[in-house]
C-alpha positions as CSV (number, residue, x, y, z in Angstrom):
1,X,-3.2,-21.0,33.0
2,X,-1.0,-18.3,32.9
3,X,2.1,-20.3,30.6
4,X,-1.4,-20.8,28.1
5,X,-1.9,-16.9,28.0
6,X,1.9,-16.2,27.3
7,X,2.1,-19.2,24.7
8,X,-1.0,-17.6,23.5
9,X,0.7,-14.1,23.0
10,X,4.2,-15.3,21.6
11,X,2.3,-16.7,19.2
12,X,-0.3,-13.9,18.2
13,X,2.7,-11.4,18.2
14,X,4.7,-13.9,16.0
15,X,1.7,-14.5,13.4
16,X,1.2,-10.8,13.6
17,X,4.7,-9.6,12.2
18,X,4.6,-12.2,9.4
19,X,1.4,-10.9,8.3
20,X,2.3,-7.5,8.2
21,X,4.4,-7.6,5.2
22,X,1.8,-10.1,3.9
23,X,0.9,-7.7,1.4
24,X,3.9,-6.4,0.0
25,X,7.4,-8.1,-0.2
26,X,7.2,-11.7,1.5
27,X,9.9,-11.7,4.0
28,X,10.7,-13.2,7.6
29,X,12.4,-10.8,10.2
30,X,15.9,-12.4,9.3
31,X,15.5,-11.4,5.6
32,X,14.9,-7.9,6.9
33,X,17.6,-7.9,9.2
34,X,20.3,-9.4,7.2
35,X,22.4,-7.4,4.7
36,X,21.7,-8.2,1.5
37,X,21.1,-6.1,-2.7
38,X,18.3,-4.2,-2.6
39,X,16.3,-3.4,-5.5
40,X,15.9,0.3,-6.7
41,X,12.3,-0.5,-6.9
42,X,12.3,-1.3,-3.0
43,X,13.2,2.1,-2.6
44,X,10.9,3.9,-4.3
45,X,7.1,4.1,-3.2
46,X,4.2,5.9,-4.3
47,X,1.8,7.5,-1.4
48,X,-1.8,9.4,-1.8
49,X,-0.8,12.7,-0.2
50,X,0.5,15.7,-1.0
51,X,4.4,16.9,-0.3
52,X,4.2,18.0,2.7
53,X,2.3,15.7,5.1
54,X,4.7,12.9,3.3
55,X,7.7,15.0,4.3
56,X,6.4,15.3,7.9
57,X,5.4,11.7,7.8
58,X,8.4,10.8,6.3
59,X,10.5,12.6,9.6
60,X,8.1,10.8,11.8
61,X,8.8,7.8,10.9
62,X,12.9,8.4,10.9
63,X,12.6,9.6,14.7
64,X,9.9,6.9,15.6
65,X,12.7,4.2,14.1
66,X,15.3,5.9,16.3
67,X,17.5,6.8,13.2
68,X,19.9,9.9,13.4
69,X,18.6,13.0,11.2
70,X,21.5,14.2,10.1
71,X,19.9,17.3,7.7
72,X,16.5,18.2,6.8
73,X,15.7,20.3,3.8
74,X,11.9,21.6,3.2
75,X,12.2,24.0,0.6
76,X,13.9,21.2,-1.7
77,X,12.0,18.3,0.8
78,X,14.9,15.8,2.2
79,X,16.1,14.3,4.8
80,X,19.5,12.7,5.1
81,X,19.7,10.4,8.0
82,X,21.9,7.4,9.5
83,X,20.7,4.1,10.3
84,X,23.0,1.1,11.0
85,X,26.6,3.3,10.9
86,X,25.2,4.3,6.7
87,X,23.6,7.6,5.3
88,X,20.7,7.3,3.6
89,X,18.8,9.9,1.7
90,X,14.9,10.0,1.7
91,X,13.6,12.5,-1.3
92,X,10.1,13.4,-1.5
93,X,8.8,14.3,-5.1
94,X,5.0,15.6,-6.5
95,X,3.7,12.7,-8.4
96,X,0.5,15.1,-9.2
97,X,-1.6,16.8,-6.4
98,X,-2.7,14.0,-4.9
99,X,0.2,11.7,-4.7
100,X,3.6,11.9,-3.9
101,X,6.8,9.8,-4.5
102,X,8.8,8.6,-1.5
103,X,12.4,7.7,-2.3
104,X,14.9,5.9,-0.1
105,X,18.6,5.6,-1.7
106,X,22.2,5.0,0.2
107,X,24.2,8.2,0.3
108,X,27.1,6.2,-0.8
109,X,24.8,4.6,-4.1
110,X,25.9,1.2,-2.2
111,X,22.7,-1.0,-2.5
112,X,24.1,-3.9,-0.2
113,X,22.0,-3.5,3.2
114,X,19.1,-4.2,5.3
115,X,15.9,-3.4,3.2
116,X,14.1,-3.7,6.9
117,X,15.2,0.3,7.1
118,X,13.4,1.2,4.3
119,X,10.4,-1.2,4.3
120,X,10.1,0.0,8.3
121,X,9.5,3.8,6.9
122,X,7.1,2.9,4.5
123,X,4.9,0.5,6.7
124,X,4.7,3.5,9.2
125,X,4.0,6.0,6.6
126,X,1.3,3.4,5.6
127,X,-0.4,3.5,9.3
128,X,0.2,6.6,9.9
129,X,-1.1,8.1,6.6
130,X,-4.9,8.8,7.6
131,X,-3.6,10.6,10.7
132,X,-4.5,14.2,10.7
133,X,-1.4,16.8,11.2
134,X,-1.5,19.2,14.1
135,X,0.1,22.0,15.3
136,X,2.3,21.7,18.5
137,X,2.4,24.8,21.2
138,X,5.5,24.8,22.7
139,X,6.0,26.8,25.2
């Protein structure tokens, strides 16, 4: 009974990553793995929100991929950050006041690498979007 259940669950966590990107591009986790040309167009995205919660969201989902912020710029709202030993720089840009443009381009303007980096931060931006920002105490 219990090989069934864990059968079950490979499975249902299998199914469930294919369908996540059901949606958008069509690709299995070796495509998003493997090094390979992205498209400008990959890197470019489109979210209903303002500037800043997509700059916040946009750091979130850096950290919550365990990438290395290297610098973070508010005022002019980017981050550069290093995932997979390369620089990338993430731009954030008013579309009008209720959208904003995410962009996602190598440092080094070298499109050969894993679009999973880029398609990660967007499907996280995606879940996380509805989320409501609060204010931290530290103390």
């Amino acid at each position: 009974m219990e090989r069934i259940i864990k059968v079950f669950l490979t499975v249902l966590f299998l199914m469930s990553g294919t369908c996540a990107y059901a949606e958008g591009l069509q690709m299995d986790l070796s495509t998003l793995i493997t090094s390979q040309n992205v498209s400008y167009e990959t890197c470019t995205k489109v979210f209903n929100t303002n500037c800043v919660s997509l700059l916040y969201l946009t750091i979130a989902a850096i950290n919550a991929n365990r990438f290395t912020i290297d610098e973070i710029q508010t005022k002019s709202g980017y981050v550069l950050f290093t995932a997979v030993n390369k620089q990338f720089l993430a731009m954030i840009s008013n579309v009008n006041t209720n959208q904003a443009m995410l962009r996602i381009t190598p440092a080094d303007d070298n499109y050969y690498f894993q679009p999973g980096i880029i398609l990660n931060i967007h499907k996280y931006i995606e879940l996380n979007l509805s989320t409501p920002l609060q204010s931290v105490n530290l103390k």
